[in-house]
VEXVEXVO-316587 format. One record per residue (C-alpha): chain; x negated, y negated, z negated. Coordinates in Angstrom, 1 decimal, padded with zeros to 4 digits. Example, Ala and Ser with C-alpha at 12.3 -4.5 7.8 and 13.67 -1.06 7.14 Angstrom:
# residues 2
<site ch="A" x="-012.3" y="004.5" z="-007.8"/>
<site ch="A" x="-013.7" y="001.1" z="-007.1"/>
***
This chain:
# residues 162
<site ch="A" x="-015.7" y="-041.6" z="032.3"/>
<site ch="A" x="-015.7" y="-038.4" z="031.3"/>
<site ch="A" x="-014.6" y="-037.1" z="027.6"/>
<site ch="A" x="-017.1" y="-035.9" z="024.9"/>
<site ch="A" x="-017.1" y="-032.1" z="024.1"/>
<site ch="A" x="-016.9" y="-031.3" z="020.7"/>
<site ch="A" x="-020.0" y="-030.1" z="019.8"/>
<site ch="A" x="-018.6" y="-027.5" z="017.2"/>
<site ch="A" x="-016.0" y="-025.7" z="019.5"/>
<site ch="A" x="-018.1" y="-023.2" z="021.2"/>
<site ch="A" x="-020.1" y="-022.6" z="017.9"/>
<site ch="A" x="-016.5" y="-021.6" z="016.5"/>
<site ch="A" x="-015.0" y="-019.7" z="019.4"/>
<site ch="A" x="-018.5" y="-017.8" z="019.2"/>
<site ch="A" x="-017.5" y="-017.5" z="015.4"/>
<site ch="A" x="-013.7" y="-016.2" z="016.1"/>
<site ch="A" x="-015.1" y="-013.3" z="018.6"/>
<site ch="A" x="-017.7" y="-012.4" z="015.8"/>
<site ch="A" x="-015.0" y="-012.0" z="013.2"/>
<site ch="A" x="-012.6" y="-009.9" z="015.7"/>
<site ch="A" x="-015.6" y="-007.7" z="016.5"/>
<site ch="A" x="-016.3" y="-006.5" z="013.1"/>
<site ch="A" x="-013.1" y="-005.6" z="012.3"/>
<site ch="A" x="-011.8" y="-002.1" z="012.4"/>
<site ch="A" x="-010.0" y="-000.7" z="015.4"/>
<site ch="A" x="-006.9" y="000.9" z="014.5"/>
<site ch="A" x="-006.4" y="004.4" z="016.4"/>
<site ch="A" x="-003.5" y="005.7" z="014.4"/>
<site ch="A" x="-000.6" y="003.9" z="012.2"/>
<site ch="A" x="002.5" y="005.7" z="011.5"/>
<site ch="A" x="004.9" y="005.8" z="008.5"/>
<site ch="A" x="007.8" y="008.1" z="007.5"/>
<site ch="A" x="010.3" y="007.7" z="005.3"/>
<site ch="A" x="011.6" y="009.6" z="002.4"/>
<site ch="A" x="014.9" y="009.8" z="001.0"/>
<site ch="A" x="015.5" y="007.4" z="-001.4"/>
<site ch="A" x="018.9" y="009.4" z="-002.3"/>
<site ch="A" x="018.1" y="012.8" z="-002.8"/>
<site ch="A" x="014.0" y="012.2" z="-003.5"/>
<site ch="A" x="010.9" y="014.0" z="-002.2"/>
<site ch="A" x="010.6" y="017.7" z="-002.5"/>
<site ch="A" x="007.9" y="019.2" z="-003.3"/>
<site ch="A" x="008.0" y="021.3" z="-000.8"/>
<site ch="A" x="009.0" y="019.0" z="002.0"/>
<site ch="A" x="005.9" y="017.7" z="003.6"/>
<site ch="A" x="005.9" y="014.7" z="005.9"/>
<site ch="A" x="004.6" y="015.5" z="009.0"/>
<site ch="A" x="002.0" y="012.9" z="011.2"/>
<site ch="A" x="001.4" y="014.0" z="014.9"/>
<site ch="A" x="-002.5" y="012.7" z="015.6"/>
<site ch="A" x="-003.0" y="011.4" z="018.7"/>
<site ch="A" x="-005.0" y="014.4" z="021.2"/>
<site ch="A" x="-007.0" y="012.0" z="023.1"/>
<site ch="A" x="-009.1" y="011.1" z="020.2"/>
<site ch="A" x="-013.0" y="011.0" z="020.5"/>
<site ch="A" x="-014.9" y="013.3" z="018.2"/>
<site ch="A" x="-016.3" y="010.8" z="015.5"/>
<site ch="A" x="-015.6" y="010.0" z="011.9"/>
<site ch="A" x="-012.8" y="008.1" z="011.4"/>
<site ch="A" x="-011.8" y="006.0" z="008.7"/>
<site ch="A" x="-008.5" y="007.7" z="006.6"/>
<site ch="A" x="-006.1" y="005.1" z="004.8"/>
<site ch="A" x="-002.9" y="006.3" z="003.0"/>
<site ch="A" x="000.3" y="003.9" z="002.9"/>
<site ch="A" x="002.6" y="004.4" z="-000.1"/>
<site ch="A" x="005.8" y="002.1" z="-000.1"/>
<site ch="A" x="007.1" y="002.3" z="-003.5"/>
<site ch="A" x="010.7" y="000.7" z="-005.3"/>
<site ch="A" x="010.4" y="-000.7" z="-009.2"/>
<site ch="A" x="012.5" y="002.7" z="-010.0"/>
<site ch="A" x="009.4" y="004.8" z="-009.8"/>
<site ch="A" x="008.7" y="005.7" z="-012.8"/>
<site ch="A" x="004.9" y="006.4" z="-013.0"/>
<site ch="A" x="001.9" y="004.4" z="-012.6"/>
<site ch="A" x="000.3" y="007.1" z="-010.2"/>
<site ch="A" x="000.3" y="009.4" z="-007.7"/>
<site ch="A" x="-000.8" y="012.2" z="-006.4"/>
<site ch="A" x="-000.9" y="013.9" z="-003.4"/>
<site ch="A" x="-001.8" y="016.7" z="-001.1"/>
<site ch="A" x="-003.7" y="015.9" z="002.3"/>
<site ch="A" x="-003.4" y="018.8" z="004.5"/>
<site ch="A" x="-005.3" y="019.0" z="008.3"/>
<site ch="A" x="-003.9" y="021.6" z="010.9"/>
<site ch="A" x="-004.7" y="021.7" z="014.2"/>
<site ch="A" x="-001.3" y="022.2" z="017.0"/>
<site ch="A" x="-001.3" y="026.3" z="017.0"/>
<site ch="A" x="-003.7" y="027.1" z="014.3"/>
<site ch="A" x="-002.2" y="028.8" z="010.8"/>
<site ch="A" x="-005.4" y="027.9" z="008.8"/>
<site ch="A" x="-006.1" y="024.2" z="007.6"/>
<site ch="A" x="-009.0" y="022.5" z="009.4"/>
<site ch="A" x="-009.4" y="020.2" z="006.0"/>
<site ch="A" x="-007.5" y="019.8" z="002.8"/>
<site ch="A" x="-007.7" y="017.3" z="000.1"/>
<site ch="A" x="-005.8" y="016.2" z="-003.4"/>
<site ch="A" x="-005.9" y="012.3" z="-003.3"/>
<site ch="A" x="-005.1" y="010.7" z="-006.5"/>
<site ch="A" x="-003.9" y="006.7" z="-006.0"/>
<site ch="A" x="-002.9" y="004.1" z="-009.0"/>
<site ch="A" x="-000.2" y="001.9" z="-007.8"/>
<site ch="A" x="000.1" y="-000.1" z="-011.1"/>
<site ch="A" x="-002.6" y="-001.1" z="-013.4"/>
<site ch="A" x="-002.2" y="-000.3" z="-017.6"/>
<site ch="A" x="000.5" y="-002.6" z="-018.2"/>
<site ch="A" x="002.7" y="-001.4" z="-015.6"/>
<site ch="A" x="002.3" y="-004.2" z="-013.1"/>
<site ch="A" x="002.5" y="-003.0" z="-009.2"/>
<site ch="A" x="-000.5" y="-003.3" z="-007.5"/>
<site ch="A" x="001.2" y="-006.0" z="-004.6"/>
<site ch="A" x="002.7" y="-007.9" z="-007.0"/>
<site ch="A" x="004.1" y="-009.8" z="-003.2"/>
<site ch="A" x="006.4" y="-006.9" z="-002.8"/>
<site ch="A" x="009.8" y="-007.9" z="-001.0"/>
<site ch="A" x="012.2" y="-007.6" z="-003.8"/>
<site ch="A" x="012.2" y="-004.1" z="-005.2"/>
<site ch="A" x="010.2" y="-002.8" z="-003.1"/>
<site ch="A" x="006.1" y="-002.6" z="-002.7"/>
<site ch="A" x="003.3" y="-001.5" z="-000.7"/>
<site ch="A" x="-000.3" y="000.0" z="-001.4"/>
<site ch="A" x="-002.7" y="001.0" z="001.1"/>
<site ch="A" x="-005.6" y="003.1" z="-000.1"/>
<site ch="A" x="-008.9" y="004.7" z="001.8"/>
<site ch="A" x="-010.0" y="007.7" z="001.2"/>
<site ch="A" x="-013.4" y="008.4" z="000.1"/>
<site ch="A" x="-014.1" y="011.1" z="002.7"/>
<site ch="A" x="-014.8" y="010.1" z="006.7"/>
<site ch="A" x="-011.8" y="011.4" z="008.3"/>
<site ch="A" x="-014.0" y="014.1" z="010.8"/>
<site ch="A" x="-012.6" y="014.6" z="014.3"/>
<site ch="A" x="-014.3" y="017.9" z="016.2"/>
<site ch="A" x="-014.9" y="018.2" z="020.1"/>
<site ch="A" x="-012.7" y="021.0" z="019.8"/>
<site ch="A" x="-009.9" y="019.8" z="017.8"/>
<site ch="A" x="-007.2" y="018.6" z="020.3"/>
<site ch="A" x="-005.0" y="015.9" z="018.1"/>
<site ch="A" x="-003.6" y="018.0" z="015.1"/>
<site ch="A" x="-001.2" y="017.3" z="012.3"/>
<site ch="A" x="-001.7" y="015.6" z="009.1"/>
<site ch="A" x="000.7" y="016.7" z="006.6"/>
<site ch="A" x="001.0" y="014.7" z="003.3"/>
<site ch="A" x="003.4" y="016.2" z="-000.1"/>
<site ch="A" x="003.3" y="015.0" z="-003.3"/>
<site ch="A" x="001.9" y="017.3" z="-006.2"/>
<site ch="A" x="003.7" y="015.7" z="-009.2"/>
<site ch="A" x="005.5" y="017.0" z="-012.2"/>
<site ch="A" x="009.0" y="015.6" z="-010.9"/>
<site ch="A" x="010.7" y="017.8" z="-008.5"/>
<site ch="A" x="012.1" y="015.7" z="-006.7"/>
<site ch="A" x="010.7" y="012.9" z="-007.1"/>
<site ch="A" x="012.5" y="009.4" z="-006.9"/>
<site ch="A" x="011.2" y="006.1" z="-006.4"/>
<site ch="A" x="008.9" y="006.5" z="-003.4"/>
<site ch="A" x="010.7" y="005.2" z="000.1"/>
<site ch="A" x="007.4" y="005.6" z="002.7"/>
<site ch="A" x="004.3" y="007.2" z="003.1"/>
<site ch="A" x="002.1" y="005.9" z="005.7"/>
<site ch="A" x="-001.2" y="007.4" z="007.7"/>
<site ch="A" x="-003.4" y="004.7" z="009.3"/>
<site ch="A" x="-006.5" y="006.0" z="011.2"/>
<site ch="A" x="-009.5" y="003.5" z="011.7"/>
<site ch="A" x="-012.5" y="003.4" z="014.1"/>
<site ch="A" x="-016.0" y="001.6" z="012.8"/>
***
Protein backbone atom coordinates (compact mmCIF):
# COMPACT_ATOMS: atom_id res chain seq x y z
CA UNK A 1 0.00 0.00 0.00
CA UNK A 2 1.06 3.03 -0.94
CA UNK A 3 1.34 6.24 1.50
CA UNK A 4 -1.16 9.26 1.25
CA UNK A 5 0.29 12.60 -0.08
CA UNK A 6 -0.36 15.45 1.91
CA UNK A 7 -2.66 17.31 0.19
CA UNK A 8 -1.31 20.75 1.39
CA UNK A 9 2.47 20.18 0.39
CA UNK A 10 2.43 21.25 -3.17
CA UNK A 11 -0.04 24.07 -2.32
CA UNK A 12 2.92 25.28 0.04
CA UNK A 13 5.99 24.62 -1.96
CA UNK A 14 3.90 26.56 -4.70
CA UNK A 15 3.52 29.16 -1.84
CA UNK A 16 7.48 29.24 -0.89
CA UNK A 17 8.50 29.81 -4.74
CA UNK A 18 5.76 32.73 -4.77
CA UNK A 19 7.35 34.41 -1.77
CA UNK A 20 11.08 33.94 -3.12
CA UNK A 21 9.91 35.47 -6.39
CA UNK A 22 8.64 38.73 -5.17
CA UNK A 23 11.49 39.49 -3.29
CA UNK A 24 14.14 41.83 -4.34
CA UNK A 25 17.31 40.66 -6.09
CA UNK A 26 20.24 42.05 -4.58
CA UNK A 27 22.91 43.35 -7.32
CA UNK A 28 25.19 45.23 -5.04
CA UNK A 29 26.00 45.00 -1.07
CA UNK A 30 29.05 46.44 0.20
CA UNK A 31 30.04 48.16 3.52
CA UNK A 32 33.14 50.12 4.62
CA UNK A 33 34.27 50.99 7.65
CA UNK A 34 35.18 54.14 9.37
CA UNK A 35 37.51 54.85 12.01
CA UNK A 36 36.11 54.58 15.18
CA UNK A 37 39.49 56.16 16.62
CA UNK A 38 40.11 59.15 14.84
CA UNK A 39 36.29 59.65 13.35
CA UNK A 40 34.96 60.55 9.80
CA UNK A 41 36.35 63.53 8.01
CA UNK A 42 34.49 65.56 6.29
CA UNK A 43 36.39 65.40 3.59
CA UNK A 44 37.16 61.66 3.49
CA UNK A 45 34.52 60.09 1.36
CA UNK A 46 33.96 56.33 1.30
CA UNK A 47 34.32 55.04 -1.85
CA UNK A 48 31.81 52.03 -3.51
CA UNK A 49 33.08 50.47 -6.83
CA UNK A 50 29.50 49.50 -8.78
CA UNK A 51 29.65 46.54 -10.50
CA UNK A 52 30.16 47.32 -14.78
CA UNK A 53 28.15 44.61 -15.95
CA UNK A 54 24.98 46.06 -14.70
CA UNK A 55 21.80 46.32 -17.04
CA UNK A 56 20.46 49.79 -17.67
CA UNK A 57 17.34 49.89 -15.43
CA UNK A 58 16.27 51.62 -12.28
CA UNK A 59 17.51 50.18 -9.37
CA UNK A 60 16.49 50.26 -5.98
CA UNK A 61 19.19 52.49 -3.64
CA UNK A 62 19.45 51.43 0.22
CA UNK A 63 22.01 53.16 2.59
CA UNK A 64 23.51 51.02 5.60
CA UNK A 65 24.50 53.09 8.64
CA UNK A 66 26.14 51.07 11.54
CA UNK A 67 26.19 53.24 14.42
CA UNK A 68 27.78 52.81 18.49
CA UNK A 69 25.59 54.36 21.56
CA UNK A 70 28.52 57.14 21.62
CA UNK A 71 27.02 58.99 18.63
CA UNK A 72 25.77 61.73 19.80
CA UNK A 73 22.91 62.86 17.43
CA UNK A 74 19.67 61.45 16.57
CA UNK A 75 20.40 62.08 12.67
CA UNK A 76 22.23 62.13 9.90
CA UNK A 77 23.10 63.46 7.02
CA UNK A 78 24.78 62.73 4.15
CA UNK A 79 26.18 63.41 0.69
CA UNK A 80 25.41 60.76 -2.24
CA UNK A 81 27.67 61.43 -4.98
CA UNK A 82 27.56 59.29 -8.65
CA UNK A 83 30.79 59.38 -10.85
CA UNK A 84 31.35 57.37 -13.57
CA UNK A 85 35.22 55.43 -13.80
CA UNK A 86 37.16 58.49 -15.91
CA UNK A 87 34.57 61.11 -15.79
CA UNK A 88 35.33 64.53 -13.46
CA UNK A 89 31.66 65.65 -13.47
CA UNK A 90 28.99 63.70 -11.25
CA UNK A 91 26.51 61.65 -13.18
CA UNK A 92 23.92 62.26 -10.06
CA UNK A 93 24.22 63.82 -6.64
CA UNK A 94 21.95 63.82 -3.66
CA UNK A 95 21.84 65.13 0.28
CA UNK A 96 19.99 62.17 2.11
CA UNK A 97 18.83 62.95 5.50
CA UNK A 98 18.24 59.54 7.76
CA UNK A 99 16.78 59.46 11.64
CA UNK A 100 18.48 56.77 13.47
CA UNK A 101 16.65 57.43 16.79
CA UNK A 102 13.25 58.47 17.36
CA UNK A 103 12.48 61.77 19.97
CA UNK A 104 13.42 60.19 22.98
CA UNK A 105 16.63 59.12 21.89
CA UNK A 106 15.96 55.41 21.35
CA UNK A 107 18.02 53.72 18.37
CA UNK A 108 15.93 52.69 15.69
CA UNK A 109 17.20 48.63 16.09
CA UNK A 110 16.70 48.53 19.43
CA UNK A 111 18.35 44.43 18.65
CA UNK A 112 21.66 46.07 18.21
CA UNK A 113 24.60 43.71 19.42
CA UNK A 114 25.76 45.45 22.41
CA UNK A 115 26.87 48.97 21.58
CA UNK A 116 26.50 48.78 18.44
CA UNK A 117 23.39 49.24 15.78
CA UNK A 118 22.23 49.03 12.37
CA UNK A 119 19.73 51.09 10.12
CA UNK A 120 19.10 50.51 6.57
CA UNK A 121 17.22 53.18 4.78
CA UNK A 122 15.85 53.55 0.85
CA UNK A 123 16.12 56.29 -0.87
CA UNK A 124 13.26 57.90 -2.39
CA UNK A 125 14.80 58.30 -5.85
CA UNK A 126 15.12 55.00 -8.33
CA UNK A 127 18.77 54.50 -8.43
CA UNK A 128 19.09 55.12 -12.69
CA UNK A 129 21.60 53.10 -14.49
CA UNK A 130 22.33 54.41 -18.32
CA UNK A 131 23.36 52.12 -21.45
CA UNK A 132 26.33 54.16 -21.39
CA UNK A 133 27.35 54.23 -17.89
CA UNK A 134 29.92 51.37 -17.48
CA UNK A 135 29.85 50.52 -13.47
CA UNK A 136 30.88 53.89 -11.72
CA UNK A 137 31.51 54.98 -8.21
CA UNK A 138 29.22 55.87 -5.50
CA UNK A 139 30.82 58.01 -3.01
CA UNK A 140 29.05 58.67 0.34
CA UNK A 141 30.54 61.71 3.16
CA UNK A 142 28.80 62.91 5.83
CA UNK A 143 27.72 66.79 5.82
CA UNK A 144 27.44 67.35 9.61
CA UNK A 145 28.43 70.02 11.95
CA UNK A 146 31.11 67.74 13.70
CA UNK A 147 34.37 67.52 12.03
CA UNK A 148 35.23 64.62 12.63
CA UNK A 149 32.65 62.98 13.48
CA UNK A 150 32.58 60.03 16.11
CA UNK A 151 30.23 57.43 16.77
CA UNK A 152 29.60 56.07 13.27
CA UNK A 153 31.66 52.52 12.60
CA UNK A 154 29.99 51.52 8.83
CA UNK A 155 28.28 52.86 6.06
CA UNK A 156 26.89 50.45 3.75
CA UNK A 157 25.51 50.62 -0.12
CA UNK A 158 23.07 47.85 -1.10
CA UNK A 159 21.69 47.93 -4.77
CA UNK A 160 18.29 46.16 -5.52
CA UNK A 161 16.57 44.85 -8.66
CA UNK A 162 12.52 44.82 -8.85
Amino acid sequence: MLPRRKRGAPFLAFLFCLFLSCRDAVVFHSYQAVSERSGWERSDSLSFLLPSGLPPRAYTLEIGVRNTDAYPYRDIWLAVVRTVPGGTLPVAADTLHFCLADEKGRWNNAGGSGRHYQSAFICGRPFRVGADSCGGVLHIAHIMRDNPLFGISDIGVRLLEK
